[in-house]
DSSP file (Angstrom, degrees, kcal/mol; ACC not computed):
  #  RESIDUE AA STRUCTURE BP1 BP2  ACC     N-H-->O    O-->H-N    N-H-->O    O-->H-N    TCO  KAPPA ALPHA  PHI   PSI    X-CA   Y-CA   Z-CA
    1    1 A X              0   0    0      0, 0.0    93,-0.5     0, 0.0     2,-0.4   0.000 360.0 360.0 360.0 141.9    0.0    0.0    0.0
    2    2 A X  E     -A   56   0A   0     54,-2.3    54,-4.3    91,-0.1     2,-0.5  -0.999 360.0-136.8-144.5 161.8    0.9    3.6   -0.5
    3    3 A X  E     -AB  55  92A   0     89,-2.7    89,-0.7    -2,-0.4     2,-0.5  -0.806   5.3-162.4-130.3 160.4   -0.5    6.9    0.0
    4    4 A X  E     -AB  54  91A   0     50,-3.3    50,-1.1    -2,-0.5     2,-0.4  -0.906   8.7-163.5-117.7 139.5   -0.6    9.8   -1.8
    5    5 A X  E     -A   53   0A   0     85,-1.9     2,-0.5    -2,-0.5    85,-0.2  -0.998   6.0-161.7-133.7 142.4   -1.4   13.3   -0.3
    6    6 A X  E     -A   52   0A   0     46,-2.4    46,-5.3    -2,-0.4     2,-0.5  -0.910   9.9-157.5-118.2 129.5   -2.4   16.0   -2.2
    7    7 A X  E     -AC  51  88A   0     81,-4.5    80,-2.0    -2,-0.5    81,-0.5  -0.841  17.2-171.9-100.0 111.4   -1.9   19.4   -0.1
    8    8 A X  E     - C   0  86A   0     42,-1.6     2,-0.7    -2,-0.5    42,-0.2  -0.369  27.1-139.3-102.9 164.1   -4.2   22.6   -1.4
    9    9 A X        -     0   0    0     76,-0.8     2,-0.6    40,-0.2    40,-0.2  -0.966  27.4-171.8-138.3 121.7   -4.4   26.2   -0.6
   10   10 A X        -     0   0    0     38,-4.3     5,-0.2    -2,-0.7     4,-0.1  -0.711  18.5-137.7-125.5  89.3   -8.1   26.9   -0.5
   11   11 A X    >>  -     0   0    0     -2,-0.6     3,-4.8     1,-0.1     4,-1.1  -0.209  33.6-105.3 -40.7 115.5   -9.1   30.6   -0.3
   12   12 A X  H 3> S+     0   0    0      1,-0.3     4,-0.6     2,-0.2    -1,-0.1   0.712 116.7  53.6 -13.2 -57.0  -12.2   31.0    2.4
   13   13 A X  H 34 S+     0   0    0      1,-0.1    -1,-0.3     2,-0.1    -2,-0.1   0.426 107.8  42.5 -91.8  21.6  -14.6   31.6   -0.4
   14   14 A X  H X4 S+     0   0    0     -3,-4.8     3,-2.9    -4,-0.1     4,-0.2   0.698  93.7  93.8-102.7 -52.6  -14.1   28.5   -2.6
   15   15 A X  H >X S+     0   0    0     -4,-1.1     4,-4.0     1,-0.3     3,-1.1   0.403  75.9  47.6 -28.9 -49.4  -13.9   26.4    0.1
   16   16 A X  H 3X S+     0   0    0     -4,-0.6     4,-2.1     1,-0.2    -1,-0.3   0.914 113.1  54.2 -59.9 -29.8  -17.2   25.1    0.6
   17   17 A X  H <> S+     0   0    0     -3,-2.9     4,-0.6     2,-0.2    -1,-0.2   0.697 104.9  55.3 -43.5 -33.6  -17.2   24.4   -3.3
   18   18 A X  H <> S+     0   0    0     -3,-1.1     4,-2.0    -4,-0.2     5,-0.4   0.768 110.3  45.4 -79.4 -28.0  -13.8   22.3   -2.9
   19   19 A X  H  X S+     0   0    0     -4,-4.0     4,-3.3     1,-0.2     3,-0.3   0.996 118.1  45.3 -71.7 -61.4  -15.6   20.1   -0.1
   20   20 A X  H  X S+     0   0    0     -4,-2.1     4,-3.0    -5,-0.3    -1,-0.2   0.783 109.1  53.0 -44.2 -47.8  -18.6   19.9   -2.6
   21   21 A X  H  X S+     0   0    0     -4,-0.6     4,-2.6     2,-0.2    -1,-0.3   0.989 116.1  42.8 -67.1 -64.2  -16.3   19.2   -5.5
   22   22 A X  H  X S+     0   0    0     -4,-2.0     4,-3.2    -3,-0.3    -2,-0.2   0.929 105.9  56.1 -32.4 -59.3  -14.8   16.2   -3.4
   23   23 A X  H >< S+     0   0    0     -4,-3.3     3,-1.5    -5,-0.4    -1,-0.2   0.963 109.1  48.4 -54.3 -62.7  -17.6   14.9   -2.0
   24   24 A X  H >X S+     0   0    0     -4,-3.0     3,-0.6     1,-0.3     4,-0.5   0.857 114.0  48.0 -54.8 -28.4  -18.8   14.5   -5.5
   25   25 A X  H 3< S+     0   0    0     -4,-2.6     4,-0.5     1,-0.3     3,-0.4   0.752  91.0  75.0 -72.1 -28.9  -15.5   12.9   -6.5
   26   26 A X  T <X S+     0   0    0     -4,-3.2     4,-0.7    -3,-1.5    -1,-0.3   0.071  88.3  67.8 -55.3   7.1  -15.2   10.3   -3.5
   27   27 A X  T X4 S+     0   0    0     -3,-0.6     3,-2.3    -4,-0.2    -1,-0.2   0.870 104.7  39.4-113.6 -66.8  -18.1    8.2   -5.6
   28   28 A X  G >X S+     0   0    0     -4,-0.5     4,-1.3    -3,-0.4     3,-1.2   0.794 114.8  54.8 -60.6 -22.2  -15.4    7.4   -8.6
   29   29 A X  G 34 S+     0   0    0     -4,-0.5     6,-0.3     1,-0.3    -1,-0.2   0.873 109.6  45.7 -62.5 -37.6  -12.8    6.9   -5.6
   30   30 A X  G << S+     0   0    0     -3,-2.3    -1,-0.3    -4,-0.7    -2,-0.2  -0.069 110.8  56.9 -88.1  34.7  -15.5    4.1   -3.9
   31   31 A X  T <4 S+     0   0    0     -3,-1.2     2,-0.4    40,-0.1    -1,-0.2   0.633  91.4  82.2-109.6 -50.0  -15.8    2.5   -7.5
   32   32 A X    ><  -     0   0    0     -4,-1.3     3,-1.8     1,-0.2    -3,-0.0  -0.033  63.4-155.6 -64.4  95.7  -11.9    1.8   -8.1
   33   33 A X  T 3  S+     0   0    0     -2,-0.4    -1,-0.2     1,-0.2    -4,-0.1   0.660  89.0  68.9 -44.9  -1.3  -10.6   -1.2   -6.6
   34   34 A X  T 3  S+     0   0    0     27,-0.1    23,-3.2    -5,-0.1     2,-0.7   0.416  85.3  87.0-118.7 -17.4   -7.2    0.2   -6.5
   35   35 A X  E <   +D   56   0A   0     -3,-1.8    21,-0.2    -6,-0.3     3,-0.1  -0.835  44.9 168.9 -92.2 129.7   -8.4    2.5   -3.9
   36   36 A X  E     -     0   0A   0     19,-2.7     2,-0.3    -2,-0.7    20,-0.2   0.635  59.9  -8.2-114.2 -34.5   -8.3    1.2   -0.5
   37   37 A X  E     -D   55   0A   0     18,-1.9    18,-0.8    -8,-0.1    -1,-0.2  -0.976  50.4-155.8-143.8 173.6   -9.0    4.6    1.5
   38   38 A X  E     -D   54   0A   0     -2,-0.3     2,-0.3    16,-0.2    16,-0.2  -0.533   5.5-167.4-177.4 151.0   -9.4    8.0    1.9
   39   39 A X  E     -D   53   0A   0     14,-0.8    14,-1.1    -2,-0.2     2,-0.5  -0.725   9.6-167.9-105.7 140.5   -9.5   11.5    3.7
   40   40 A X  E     +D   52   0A   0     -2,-0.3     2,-0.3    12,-0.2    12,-0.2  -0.974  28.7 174.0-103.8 108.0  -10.6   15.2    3.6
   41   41 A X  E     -D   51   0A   0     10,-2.5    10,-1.6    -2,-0.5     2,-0.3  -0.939  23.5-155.9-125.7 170.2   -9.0   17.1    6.2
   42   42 A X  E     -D   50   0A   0     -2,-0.3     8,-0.2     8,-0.2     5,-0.1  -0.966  24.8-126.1-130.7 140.3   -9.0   20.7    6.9
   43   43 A X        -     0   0    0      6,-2.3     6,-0.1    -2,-0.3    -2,-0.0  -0.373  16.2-158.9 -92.6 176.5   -6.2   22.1    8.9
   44   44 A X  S >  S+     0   0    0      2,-0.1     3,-0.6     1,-0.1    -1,-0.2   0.892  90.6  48.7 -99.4 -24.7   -7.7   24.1   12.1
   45   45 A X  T 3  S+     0   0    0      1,-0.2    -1,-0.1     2,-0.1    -2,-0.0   0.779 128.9  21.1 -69.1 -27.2   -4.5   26.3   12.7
   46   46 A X  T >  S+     0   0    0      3,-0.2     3,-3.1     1,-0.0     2,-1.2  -0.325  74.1 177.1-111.3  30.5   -4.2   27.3    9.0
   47   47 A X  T <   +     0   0    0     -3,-0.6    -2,-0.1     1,-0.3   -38,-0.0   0.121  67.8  78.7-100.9  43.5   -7.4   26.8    7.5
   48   48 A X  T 3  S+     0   0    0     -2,-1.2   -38,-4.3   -37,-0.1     2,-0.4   0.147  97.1  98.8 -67.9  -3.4   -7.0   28.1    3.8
   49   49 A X    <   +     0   0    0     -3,-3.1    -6,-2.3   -40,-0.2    -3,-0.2  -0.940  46.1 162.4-123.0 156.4   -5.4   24.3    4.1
   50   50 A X  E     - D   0  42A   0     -2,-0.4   -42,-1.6   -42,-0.2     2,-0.5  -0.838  17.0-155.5-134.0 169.3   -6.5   21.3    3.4
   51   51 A X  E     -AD   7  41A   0    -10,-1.6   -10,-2.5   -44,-0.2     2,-0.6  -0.995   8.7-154.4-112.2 121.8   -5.0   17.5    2.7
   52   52 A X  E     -AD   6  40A   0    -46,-5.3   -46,-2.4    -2,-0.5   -12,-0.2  -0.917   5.4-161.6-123.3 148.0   -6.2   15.1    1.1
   53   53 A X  E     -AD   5  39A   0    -14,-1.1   -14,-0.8    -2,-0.6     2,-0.4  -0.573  15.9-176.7-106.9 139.4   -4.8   11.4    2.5
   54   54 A X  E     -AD   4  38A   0    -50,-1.1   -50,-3.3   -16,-0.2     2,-0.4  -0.895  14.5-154.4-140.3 122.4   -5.6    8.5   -0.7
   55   55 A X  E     +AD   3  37A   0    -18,-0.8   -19,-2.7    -2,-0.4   -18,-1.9  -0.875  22.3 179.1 -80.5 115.9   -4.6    4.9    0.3
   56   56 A X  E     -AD   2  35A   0    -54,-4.3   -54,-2.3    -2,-0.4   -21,-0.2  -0.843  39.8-123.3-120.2 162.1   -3.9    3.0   -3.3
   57   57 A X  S    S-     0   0    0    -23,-3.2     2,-0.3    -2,-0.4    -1,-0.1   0.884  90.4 -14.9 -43.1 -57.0   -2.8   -0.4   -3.7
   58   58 A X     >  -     0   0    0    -24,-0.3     4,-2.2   -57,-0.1    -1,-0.2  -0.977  52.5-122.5-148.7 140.2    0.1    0.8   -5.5
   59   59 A X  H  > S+     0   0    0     -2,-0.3     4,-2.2     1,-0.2     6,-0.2   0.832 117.8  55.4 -72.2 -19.1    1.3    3.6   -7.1
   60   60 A X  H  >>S+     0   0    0      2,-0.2     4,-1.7     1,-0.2     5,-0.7   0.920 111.9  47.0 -61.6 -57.4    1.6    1.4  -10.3
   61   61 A X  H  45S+     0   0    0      1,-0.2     5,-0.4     3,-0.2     6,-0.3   0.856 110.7  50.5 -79.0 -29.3   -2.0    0.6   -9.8
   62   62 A X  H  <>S+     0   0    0     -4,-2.2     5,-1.8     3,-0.2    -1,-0.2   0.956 115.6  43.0 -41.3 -65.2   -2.9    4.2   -9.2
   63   63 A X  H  <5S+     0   0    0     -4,-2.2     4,-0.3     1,-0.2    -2,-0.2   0.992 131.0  19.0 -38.1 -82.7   -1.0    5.3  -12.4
   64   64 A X  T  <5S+     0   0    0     -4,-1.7    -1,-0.2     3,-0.1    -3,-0.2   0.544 128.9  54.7 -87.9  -0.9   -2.0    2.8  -15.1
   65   65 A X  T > <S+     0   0    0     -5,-0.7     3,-6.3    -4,-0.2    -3,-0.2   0.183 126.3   1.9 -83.2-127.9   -5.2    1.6  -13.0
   66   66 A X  G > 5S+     0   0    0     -5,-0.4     3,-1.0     1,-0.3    -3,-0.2   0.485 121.5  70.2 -34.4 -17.1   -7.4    4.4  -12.1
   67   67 A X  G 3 <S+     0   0    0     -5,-1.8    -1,-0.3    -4,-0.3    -3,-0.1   0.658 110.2  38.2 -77.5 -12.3   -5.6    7.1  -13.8
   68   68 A X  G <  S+     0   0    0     -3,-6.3    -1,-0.2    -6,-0.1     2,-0.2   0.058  96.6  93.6-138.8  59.9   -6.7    5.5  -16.9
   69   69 A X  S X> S-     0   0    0     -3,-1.0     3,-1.9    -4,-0.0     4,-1.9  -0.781  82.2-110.4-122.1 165.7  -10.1    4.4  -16.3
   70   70 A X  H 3> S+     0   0    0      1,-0.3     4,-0.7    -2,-0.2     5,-0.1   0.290 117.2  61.9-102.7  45.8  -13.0    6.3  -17.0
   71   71 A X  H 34 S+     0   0    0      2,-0.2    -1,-0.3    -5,-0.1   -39,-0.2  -0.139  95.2  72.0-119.7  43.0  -14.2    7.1  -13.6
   72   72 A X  H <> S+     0   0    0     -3,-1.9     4,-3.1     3,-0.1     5,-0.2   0.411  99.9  48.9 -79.1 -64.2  -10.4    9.0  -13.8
   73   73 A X  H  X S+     0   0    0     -4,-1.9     4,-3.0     2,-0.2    -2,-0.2   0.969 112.5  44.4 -51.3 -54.2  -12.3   11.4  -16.2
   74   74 A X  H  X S+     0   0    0     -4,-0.7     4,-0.8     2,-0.2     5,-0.2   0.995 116.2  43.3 -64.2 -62.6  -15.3   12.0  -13.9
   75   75 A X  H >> S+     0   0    0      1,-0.2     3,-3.2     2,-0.2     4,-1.6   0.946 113.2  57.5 -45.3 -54.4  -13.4   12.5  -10.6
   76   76 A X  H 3X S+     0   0    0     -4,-3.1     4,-2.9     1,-0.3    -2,-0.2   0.893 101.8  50.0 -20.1 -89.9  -11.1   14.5  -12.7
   77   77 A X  H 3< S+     0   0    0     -4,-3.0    -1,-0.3    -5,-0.2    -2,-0.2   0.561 110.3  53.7 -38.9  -1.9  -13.9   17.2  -14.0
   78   78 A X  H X< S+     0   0    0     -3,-3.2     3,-0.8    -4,-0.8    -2,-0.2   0.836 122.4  30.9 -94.9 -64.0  -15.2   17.7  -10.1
   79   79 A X  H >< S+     0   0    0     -4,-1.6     3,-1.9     1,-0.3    -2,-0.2   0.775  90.9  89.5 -79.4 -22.7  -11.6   18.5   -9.2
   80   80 A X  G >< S+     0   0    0     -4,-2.9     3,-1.2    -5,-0.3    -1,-0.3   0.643  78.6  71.4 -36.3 -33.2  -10.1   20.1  -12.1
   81   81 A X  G <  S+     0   0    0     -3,-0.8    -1,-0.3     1,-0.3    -2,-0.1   0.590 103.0  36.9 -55.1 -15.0  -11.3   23.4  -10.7
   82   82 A X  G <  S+     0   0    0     -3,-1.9    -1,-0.3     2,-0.1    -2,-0.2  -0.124  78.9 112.3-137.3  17.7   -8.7   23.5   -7.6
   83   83 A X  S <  S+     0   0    0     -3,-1.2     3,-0.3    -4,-0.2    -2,-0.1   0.581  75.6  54.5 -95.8   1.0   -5.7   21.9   -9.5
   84   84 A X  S    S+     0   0    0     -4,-0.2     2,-1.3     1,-0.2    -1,-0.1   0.862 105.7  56.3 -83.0 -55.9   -3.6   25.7   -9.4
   85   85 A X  S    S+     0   0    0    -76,-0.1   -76,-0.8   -77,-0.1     2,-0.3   0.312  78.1 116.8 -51.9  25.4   -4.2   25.4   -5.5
   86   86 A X  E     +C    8   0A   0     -2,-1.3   -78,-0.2    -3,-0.3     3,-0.1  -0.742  40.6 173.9 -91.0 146.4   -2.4   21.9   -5.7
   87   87 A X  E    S-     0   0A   0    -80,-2.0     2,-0.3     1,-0.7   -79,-0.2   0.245  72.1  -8.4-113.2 -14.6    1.1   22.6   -3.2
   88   88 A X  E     -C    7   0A   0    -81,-0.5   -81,-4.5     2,-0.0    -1,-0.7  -0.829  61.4-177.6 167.9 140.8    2.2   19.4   -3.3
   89   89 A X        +     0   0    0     -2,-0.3     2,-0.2   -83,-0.2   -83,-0.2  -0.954  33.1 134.0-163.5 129.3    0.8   15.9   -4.7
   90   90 A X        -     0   0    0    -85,-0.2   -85,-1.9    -2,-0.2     2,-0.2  -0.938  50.2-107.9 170.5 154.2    3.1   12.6   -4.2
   91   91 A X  E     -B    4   0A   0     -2,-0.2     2,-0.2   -87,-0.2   -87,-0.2  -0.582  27.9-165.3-107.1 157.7    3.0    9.2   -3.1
   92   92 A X  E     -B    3   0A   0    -89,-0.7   -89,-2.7    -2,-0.2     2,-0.2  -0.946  10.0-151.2-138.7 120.0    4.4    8.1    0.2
   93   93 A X        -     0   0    0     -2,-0.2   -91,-0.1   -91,-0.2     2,-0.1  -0.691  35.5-114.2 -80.3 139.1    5.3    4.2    1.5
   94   94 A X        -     0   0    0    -93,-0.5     2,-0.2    -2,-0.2     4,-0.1  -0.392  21.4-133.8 -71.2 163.1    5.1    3.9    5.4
   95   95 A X        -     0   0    0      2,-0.1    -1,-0.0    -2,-0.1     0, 0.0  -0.601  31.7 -95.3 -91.2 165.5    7.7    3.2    7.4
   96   96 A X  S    S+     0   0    0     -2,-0.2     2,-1.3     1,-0.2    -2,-0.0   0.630 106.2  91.2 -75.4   1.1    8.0    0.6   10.5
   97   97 A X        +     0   0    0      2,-0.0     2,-0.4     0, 0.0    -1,-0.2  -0.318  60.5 111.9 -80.5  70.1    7.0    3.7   12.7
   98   98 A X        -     0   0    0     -2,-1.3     2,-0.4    -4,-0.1    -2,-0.0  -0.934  55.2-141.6-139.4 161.5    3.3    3.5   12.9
   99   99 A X        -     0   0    0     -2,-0.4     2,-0.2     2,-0.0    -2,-0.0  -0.940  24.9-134.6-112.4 162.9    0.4    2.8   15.6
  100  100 A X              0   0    0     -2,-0.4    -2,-0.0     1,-0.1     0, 0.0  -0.745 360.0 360.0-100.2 162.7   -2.6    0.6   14.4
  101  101 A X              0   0    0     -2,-0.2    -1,-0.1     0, 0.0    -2,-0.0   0.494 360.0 360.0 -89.4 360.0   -6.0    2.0   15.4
């Protein structure tokens, strides 16, 4: 498993649009088998940021899976709108440092 978080800079009066935009986009996310989780969060100290946490299978299966299926396309067109705010979008493998819930 790895996950990729993509870190945004979300001006006070889009936000509620970017949640919206998400929410609508999480449907192609629960279709893809290659996704295994995922998170919206909004930071509290900062909060023109936001993260969002995606648990894939792989980044291989990320790439050539869902990046070229066509519920790629749909999630795509919800977010496309917020892809200038992107600060920083990359995959990460854990490390032995972790707690399970």
């Amino acid at each position: 498993m790895v996950v990729e978080y993509i870190r945004y800079t979300i001006a006070s009066e889009r936000q509620e649009d970017f949640i919206e935009a998400y929410s609508k986009a999480s449907k192609q996310l629960d279709r893809s088998e290659h996704c295994l989780g995922y998170e919206l969060t909004h930071c509290e100290e900062e909060p023109e940021n936001f993260i969002l946490r995606i648990e894939w299978t792989s980044t291989a299966n990320h790439l050539n899976g869902f990046r070229k299926s066509q519920d790629f396309m749909t999630f795509l067109n919800f977010v496309k709108p917020f892809f200038n705010n992107i600060v920083e979008m990359n995959h990460y493998r854990l490390t032995k440092v972790v707690k399970k819930q």
